[in-house]
N, C-alpha and C positions, 0 to 999 in steps of 0.2 A: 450418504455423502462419504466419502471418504479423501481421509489427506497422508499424502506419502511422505515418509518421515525416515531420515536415514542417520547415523552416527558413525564417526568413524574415531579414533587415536592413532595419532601419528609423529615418529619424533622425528624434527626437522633440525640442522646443525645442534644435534644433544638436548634440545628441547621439546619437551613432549606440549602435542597442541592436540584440542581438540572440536573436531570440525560435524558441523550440523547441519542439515538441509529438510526443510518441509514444502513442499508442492500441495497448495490448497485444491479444493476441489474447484476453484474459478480460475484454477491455473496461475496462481501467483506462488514466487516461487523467493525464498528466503536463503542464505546461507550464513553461517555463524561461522566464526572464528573465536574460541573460547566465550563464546555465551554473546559475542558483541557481533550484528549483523554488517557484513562484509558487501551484502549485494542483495538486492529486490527487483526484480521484475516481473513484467506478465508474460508468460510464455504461450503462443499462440498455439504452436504445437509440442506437445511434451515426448516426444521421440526421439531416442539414442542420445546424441552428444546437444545437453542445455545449457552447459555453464562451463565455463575456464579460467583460473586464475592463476597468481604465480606466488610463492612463498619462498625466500630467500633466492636459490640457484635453481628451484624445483616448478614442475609444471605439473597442476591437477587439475584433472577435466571430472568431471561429474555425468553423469549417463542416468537415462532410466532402463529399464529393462520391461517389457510389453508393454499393449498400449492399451489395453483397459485396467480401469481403475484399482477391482480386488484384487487382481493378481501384480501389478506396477510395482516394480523399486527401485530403488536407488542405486549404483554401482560409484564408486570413488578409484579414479586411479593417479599413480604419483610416478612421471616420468613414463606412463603407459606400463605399470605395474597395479593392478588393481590391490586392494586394502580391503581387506576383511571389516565386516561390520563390528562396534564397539561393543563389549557384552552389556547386556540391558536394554538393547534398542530394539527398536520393533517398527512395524509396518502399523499408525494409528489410522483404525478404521472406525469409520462413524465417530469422531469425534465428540460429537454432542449426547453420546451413550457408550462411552468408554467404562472402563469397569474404575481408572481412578479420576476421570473428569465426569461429569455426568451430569445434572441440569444446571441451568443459568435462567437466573434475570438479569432484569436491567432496571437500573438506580439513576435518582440523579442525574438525568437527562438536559440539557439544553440546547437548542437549535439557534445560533446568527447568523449575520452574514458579513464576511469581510471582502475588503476593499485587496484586491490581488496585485494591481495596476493601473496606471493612466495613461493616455492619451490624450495630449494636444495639440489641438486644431486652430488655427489662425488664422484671418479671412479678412483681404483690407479693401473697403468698398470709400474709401474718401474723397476719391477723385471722380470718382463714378457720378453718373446722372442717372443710373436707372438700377433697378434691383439684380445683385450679384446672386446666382442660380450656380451650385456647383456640386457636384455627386464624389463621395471620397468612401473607399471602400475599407471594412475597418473587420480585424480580422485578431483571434485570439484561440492558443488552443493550451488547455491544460492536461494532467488526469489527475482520475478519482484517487485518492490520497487515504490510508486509513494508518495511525499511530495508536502502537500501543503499547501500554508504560508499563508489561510485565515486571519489569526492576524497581516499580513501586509497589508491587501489590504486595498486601499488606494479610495476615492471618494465619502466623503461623511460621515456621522455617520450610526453606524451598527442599525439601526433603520428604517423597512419597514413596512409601511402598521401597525403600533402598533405591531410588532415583537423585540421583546429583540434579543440583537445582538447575544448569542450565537444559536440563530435558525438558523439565515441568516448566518452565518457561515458555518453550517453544511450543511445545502442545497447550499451554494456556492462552500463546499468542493465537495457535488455531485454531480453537474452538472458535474464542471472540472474533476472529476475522469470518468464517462464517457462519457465524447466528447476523453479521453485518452486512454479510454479501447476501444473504437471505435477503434480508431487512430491506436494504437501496433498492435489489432485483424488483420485490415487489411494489414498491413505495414510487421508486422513480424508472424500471426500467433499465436502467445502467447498473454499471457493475464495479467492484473496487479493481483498481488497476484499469483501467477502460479510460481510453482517450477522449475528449471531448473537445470537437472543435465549432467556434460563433463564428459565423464571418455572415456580410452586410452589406449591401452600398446603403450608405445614405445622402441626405439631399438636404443642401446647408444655402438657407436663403439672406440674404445681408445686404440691408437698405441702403440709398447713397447716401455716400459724407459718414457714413459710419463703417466701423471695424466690430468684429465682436472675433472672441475667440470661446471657442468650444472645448471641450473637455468629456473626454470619454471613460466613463469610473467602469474600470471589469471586477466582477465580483463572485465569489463564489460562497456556498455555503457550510458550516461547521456544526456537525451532530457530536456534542461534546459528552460523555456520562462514566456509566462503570458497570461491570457484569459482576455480579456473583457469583462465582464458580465453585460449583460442588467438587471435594477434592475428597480422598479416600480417608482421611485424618480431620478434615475440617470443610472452611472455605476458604477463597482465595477473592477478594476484590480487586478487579484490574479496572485500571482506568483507562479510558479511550477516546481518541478525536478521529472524527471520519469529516476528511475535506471534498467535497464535491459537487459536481453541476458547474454551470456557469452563464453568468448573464451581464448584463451592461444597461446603464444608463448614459444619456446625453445631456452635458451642463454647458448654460451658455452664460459669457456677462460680458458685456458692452465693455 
């Protein structure tokens, strides 16, 4: 596995800022603005120009450079001037056998399910002499969603090997994103950042002289826990919620 990991330092109106980007190996793709993430998505294809944004008067676009994965990185440019990488950054390969992350488990684990949305449906059969027959089609789409509270993890100061904590950060968010994107792959098939859409017709029957109304609960589910992350000086416990899947039941009351 590998995940592309880039750094830059840049001073924008006399303020030095410093900008971070990781591309997972399931193609989800991170950027940080001073350790705080600025933008997440899933990139379908990760070739040339993936990302754009704007900081003060200034325009910076983000690039990769090849398009397999050991050799891929990152390119930053400000006003179509590229920016030299920040010292200490590096291309993390194999994250889950890095020389300062290295195993993990999993702790603490909890699976529910919550309630996303409703739907309702209302259906007036009073005047009617015969049974009301009607098809409504019911349609929902989310994605896979995964949270992780690197700014809580707790064992230690964010300080490895002379790394500023917003690096070890980011490479802590990516291990634990894929030891998860493993995990879902296998378990459900899907993947984090992956869209998933329900849709339905259904067939809603309603006797005469009466009304009922329906109610549509859309639901998804919540893998909640924490990784243990082996770090060069200690560990690091990160906590984590992975939101995904999606399903629905049908509620009726008179």
């Amino acid at each position: 596995m590998f995940t592309v990991y880039g750094s830059w330092q840049v001073s924008v109106e006399d303020t030095l800022y410093t900008i971070q980007a990781d591309l997972s190996v399931n193609n989800y793709l991170r950027v940080y603005l001073n350790g705080s993430v600025i933008h997440e998505s899933y990139i379908p294809w990760a070739e040339g120009e993936i990302y754009k944004f704007e900081k003060g008067a200034h325009t910076f676009v983000l690039k990769t450079e090849g398009i397999f994965r050991p050799s891929m990185s990152f390119n930053l440019f400000m006003d179509g001037r590229e920016i030299g990488q920040a010292a200490g950054s590096q291309q993390l390969s194999s994250p889950l056998d890095s020389t300062t992350l290295n195993t993990i488990t999993e702790q603490n684990v909890t699976e529910r399910v919550e309630v996303i949305d409703t739907e309702t449906i209302s259906l007036d059969n009073l005047s009617g002499s015969a049974p009301l027959v009607t098809e409504k089609e019911v349609s929902k789409t989310v994605t896979n969603e995964l949270s992780v509270q690197t700014d809580l993890a707790v064992g230690g100061d964010f300080t490895v090997g002379g790394e500023v904590g917003g690096e070890l950060m980011v490479k802590l968010h990516a291990v634990v994103e894929a030891a998860l994107s493993a995990k879902l792959a296998k378990q459900t098939g899907q993947k984090v950042g992956q869209t998933i859409t329900e849709r339905n017709r259904l067939t809603f029957t309603v006797q005469p002289r009466s009304s009922v109304t329906y109610t549509v609960v859309w639901k998804r589910k919540i893998r909640s826990g924490e990784y243990v992350v082996s770090v060069g000086d200690g560990a690091r416990v990160v906590p984590y919620s992975m939101y995904y899947g999606l399903l629905y039941e049908v509620r009726s009351g008179e």
